[in-house]
N, C-alpha and C positions, 0 to 999 in steps of 0.2 A: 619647770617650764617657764619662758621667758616667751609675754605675750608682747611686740614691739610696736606699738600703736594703738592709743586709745579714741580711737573714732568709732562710728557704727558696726564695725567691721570686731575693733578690738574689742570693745565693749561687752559684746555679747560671748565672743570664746571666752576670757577673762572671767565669766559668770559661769555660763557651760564647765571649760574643764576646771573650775574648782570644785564645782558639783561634790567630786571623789575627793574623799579625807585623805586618802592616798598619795596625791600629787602636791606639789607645792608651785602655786603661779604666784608669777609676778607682772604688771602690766606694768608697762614704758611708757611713758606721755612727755611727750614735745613739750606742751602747754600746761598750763594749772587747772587742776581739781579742783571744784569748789564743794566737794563734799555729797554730801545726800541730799536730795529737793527737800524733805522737810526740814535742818536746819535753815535753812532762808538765804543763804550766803551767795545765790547766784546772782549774777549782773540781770536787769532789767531787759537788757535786748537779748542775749539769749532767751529769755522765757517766754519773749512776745512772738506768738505763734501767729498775729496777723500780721508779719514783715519779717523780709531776709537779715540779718546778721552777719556784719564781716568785723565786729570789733576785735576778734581772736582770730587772724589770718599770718600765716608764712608771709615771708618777705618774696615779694617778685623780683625780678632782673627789669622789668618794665612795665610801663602803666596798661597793664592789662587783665581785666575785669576775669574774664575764662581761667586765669592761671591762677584764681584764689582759692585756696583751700584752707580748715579750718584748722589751727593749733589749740584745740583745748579739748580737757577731755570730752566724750559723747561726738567729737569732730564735726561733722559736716551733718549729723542728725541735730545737732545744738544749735545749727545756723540757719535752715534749710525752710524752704515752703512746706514744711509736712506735706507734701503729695505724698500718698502713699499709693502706688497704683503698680499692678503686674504688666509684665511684657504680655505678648501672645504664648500662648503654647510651640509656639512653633521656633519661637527664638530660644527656649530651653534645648530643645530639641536637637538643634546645634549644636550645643555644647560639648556634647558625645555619651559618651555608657557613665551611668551614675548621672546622670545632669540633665535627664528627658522631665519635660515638667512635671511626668505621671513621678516621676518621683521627686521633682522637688516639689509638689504642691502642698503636701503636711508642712514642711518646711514653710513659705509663703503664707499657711493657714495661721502656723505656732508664731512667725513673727508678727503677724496682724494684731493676735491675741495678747501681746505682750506689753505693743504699741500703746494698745488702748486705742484703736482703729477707728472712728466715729464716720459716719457722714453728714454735709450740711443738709438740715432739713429747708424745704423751700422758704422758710419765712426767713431765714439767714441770710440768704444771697442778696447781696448790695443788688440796686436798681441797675448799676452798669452788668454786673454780671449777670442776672437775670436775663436780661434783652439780649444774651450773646444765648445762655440758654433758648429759648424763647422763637429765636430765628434760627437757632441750629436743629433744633427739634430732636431726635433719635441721636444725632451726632453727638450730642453734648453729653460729657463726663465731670457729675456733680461730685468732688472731689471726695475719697475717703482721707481723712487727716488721720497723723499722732499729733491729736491736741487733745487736753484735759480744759475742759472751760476754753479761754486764751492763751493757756499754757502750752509749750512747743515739748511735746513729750521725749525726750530724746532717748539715746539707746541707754547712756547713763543712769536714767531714772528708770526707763523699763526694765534694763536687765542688772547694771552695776548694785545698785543701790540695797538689794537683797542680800547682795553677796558680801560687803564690803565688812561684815563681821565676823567670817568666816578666817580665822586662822594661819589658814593654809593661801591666804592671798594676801600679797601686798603689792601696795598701786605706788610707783615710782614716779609723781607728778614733775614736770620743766627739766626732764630729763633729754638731751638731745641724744640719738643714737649714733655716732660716725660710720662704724663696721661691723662685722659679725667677722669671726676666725672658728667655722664649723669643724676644723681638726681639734680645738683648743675646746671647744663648746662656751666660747666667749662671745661675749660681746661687749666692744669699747662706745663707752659713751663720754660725754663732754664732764661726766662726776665719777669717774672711773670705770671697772670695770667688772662685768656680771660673769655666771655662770648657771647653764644648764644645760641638762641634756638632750632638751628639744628646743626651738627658736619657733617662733611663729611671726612671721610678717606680717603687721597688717596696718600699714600706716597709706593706703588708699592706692591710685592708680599711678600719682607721683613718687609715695616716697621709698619704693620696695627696689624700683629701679635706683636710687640715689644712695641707698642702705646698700646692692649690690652692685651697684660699678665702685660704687670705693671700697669693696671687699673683695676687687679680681676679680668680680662673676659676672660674665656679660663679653660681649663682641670686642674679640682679640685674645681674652684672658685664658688662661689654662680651663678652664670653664667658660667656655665656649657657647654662649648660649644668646639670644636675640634680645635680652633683657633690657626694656626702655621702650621697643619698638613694637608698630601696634596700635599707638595710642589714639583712642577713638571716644568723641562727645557729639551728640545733637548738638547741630549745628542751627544758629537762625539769626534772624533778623526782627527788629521790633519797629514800629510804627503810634505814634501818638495822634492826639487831636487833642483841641479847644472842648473843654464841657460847656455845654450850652446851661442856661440858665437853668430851665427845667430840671437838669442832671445834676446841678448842684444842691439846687430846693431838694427833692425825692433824696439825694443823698444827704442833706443833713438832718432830713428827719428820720433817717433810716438810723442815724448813728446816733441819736439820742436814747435809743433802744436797744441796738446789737453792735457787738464789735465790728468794725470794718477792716476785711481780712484783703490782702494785696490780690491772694488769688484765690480764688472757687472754681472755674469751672475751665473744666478742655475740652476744643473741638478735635473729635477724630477725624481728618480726614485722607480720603485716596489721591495721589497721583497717577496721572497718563501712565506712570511706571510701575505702579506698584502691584502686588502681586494679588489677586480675589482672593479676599475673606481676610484680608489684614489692613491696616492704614500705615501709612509712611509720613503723614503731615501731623502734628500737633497745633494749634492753634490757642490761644495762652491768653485772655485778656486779664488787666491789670489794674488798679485802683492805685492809687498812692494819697496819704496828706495833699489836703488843696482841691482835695478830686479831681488829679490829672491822670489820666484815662489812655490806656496804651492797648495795644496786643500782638505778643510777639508769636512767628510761625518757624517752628522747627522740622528740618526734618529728620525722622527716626530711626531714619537703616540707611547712614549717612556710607558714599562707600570713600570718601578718605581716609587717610591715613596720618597720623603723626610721629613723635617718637620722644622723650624724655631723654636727656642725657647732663654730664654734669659740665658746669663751668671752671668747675674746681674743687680738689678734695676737700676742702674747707667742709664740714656739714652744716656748718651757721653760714653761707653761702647760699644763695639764689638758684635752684634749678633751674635746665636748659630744658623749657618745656616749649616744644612746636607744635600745635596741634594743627595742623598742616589743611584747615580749613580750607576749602573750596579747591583743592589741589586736582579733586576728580570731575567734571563738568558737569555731570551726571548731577552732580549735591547743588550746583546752579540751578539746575532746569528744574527742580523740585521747589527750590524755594521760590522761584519764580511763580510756579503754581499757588502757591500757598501763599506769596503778597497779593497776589492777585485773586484771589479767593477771598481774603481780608476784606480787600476796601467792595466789594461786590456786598457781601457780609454787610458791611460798614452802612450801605448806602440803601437796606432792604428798613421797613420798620421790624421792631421797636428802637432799632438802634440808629435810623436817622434823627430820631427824635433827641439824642442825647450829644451826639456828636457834629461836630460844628466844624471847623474848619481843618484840615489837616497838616498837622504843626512839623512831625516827622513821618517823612523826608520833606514832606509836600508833595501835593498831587500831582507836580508838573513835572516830576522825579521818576525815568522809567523802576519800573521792577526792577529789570534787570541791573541796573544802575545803583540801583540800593543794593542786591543781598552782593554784588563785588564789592561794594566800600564799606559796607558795615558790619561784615558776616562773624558772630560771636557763638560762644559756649553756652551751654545748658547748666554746665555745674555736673558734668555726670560722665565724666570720664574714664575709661575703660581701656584693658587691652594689654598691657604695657607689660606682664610676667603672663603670658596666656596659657592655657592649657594646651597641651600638646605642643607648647613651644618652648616653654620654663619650668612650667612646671607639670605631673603627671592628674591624674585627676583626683586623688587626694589631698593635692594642692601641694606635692612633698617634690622640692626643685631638681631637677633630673641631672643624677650625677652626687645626691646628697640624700645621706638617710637621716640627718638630724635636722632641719632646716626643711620649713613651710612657708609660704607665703599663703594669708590667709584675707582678702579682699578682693575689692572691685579687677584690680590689677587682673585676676586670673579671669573672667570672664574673657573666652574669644573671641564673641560679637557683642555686641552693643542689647537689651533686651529695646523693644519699641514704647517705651514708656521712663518716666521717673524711677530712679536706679535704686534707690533708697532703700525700699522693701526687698527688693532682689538682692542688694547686697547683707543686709542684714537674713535673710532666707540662707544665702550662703553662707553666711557664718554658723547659724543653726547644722546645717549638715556637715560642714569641715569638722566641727566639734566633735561630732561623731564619731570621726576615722581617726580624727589627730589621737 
């Protein structure tokens, strides 16, 4: 078996079906290994679980933030705000037969468990995030993380690092993938070429479509299929202020004590649109070095649309990534809600007391006016090999009995939360069938 992506996705099959003495895996990684967390060999910003990580990122076509995604192994779990947090029940639900939460929820339970799933206890929470708690009341979601201490527990440590003496797997680190030729049971990559009798996809929501348009498979091809298109992330806008005095005191003597982590807490809340007994708004406040103080509002069952496609068969080449923000009005009128929800928020206590003047956009900036000029990525991308549209619910691409795609890509909707857990949950169950 040939697992093609060593991110959160890979990681975990990679671990799963080596399980069986029987099979022999191999994982494919873009990016470099650094081995097992306890040799010591990893870079300092991936391990630092109070801040995002883009030092191991794909090359963009242009300067944009949304279109990064992680080149190393453990991926986008190696970079990421450890949120670890589920959709609703009902966005599984979606998904179709095999993929109702009631059965992905062991799934969901087993990946938490593996995470090392913690939450912050109240004395942890920075002064700024507290006072977002505090005024949110019931709303507020005090984060479960994968962090060990300050360490960013990634899928690599959770699930790789077990397995990695095991025989029957070898991990093929700065390996780029070009194609896949499922007659041949090949696949060509940039240090030649492999073979097995199963492929597994799983290089995230970008690179399964970029691995299948340059192997004929996808819109126009003899294989025929919507591959690329689809592509769906919470979508939002962020908002800063000036820390007032007070907020800098309280916060340096908070960090003389406990680490200060960028995020802890999420406001859930509803939109005029949204449907009873779910939220559609995330509300995200921020800390950074300096104690400069943000919080961005996403929303969560965003209904546009985007699509992946490629610039050129080159695979050392830049994807054609559109994520076609703001394309549906509907994703306007929600973030609207939700800036404006913010600075109402903003201006209640504990949190006038911390915040001072408002730096981005500024106050005299309508809502609407910010979420059209600024409207960005979550980091949580979806859609782009779907089920029921690429591939069948076993995740096996329709039209092909050796060839999987095994990630985010295959969800058909978006879950209402941080994708991380969910995508990792799915790789627990594809392992299964694969």
């Amino acid at each position: 078996m040939l697992v093609l992506g060593g991110g959160s996705a890979g990681c975990v099959l990679a671990a799963r079906l080596s399980e069986r003495s029987d099979r022999t895996v191999c994982l494919v990684e873009a990016g470099p290994d650094y081995g097992p967390y306890e040799e010591g060999a990893w870079p300092d910003d991936l391990l630092d679980a109070r801040r995002l990580a883009f030092s191991h990122a794909w090359e963009t076509d242009r300067e944009d933030r949304s279109q990064l995604r992680a080149r190393v192994i453990g991926g986008c779990s190696a970079h990421n705000a450890c949120i670890i947090l589920a959709g609703a029940p009902s966005d599984y639900d979606e998904w179709g037969s095999g993929w109702t939460h009631a059965e992905l929820a062991p799934c969901l339970r087993r990946a938490e468990r593996e995470l090392r799933v913690r939450r912050f206890g109240p004395e942890e929470l920075s002064p700024w995030h507290r006072a977002f708690a505090d005024a949110a009341g019931a709303g507020a979601i005090v984060h479960p993380v994968n962090a060990v201490g300050s360490v960013r527990w990634n899928t690599a440590f959770a699930y790789l690092d077990r397995a990695r003496p095991r025989p029957n797997l070898t991990i093929r680190a700065e390996t780029v993938v070009d194609r896949i030729e499922p007659e041949r049971g090949c696949v060509v990559t940039d240090r030649g070429e492999l073979e097995a009798g199963t492929i597994v996809i799983s290089a995230g929501a970008s690179g399964p479509p970029g691995i299948l348009l340059r192997s004929g498979i996808g819109p126009g091809f003899d294989h025929d299929l919507p591959v690329g298109e689809g592509l769906t992330d919470h979508v939002g806008v962020g908002l800063s202020w000036e820390a007032t005095a007070r907020l800098q005191e309280e916060t340096a003597r908070f960090e003389e004590k406990r680490p200060l982590y960028m995020g802890q807490v999420t406001l859930a809340l509803s939109s005029s649109a949204c449907a009873e007994g779910v939220s559609d708004l995330f509300l995200f406040p921020g800390v950074d070095p300096g104690y400069e103080i943000s919080a961005a509002v996403f929303a969560m069952k965003p209904a546009s649309r985007g699509r992946v496609s490629l610039l050129a068969q080159d695979p050392a080449r830049p994807l054609a990534i559109d994520h076609g923000f703001l394309a549906d009005d509907r994703d306007v009128d929600v973030l609207v809600e939700g800036v404006e929800a913010i600075r109402a928020l903003v201006d209640t206590q504990p949190l006038a007391t911390y915040a001072a003047r408002e730096t981005r956009p500024g106050r005299d900036v309508a809502a609407e006016t910010h979420v059209r000029t600024s409207a960005r990525g979550f980091f949580h991308p979806v859609g782009t090999c779907a089920i029921g549209r690429v591939v069948d619910e076993s995740g096996r691409i329709l039209g092909l009995d050796n060839v999987f795609v095994a990630d985010a890509s295959i969800m058909p909707t978006i879950p209402r939360a941080n994708t991380n857990l969910s995508t990792v949950a799915l790789a627990e169950r594809l392992a299964e069938w694969i």
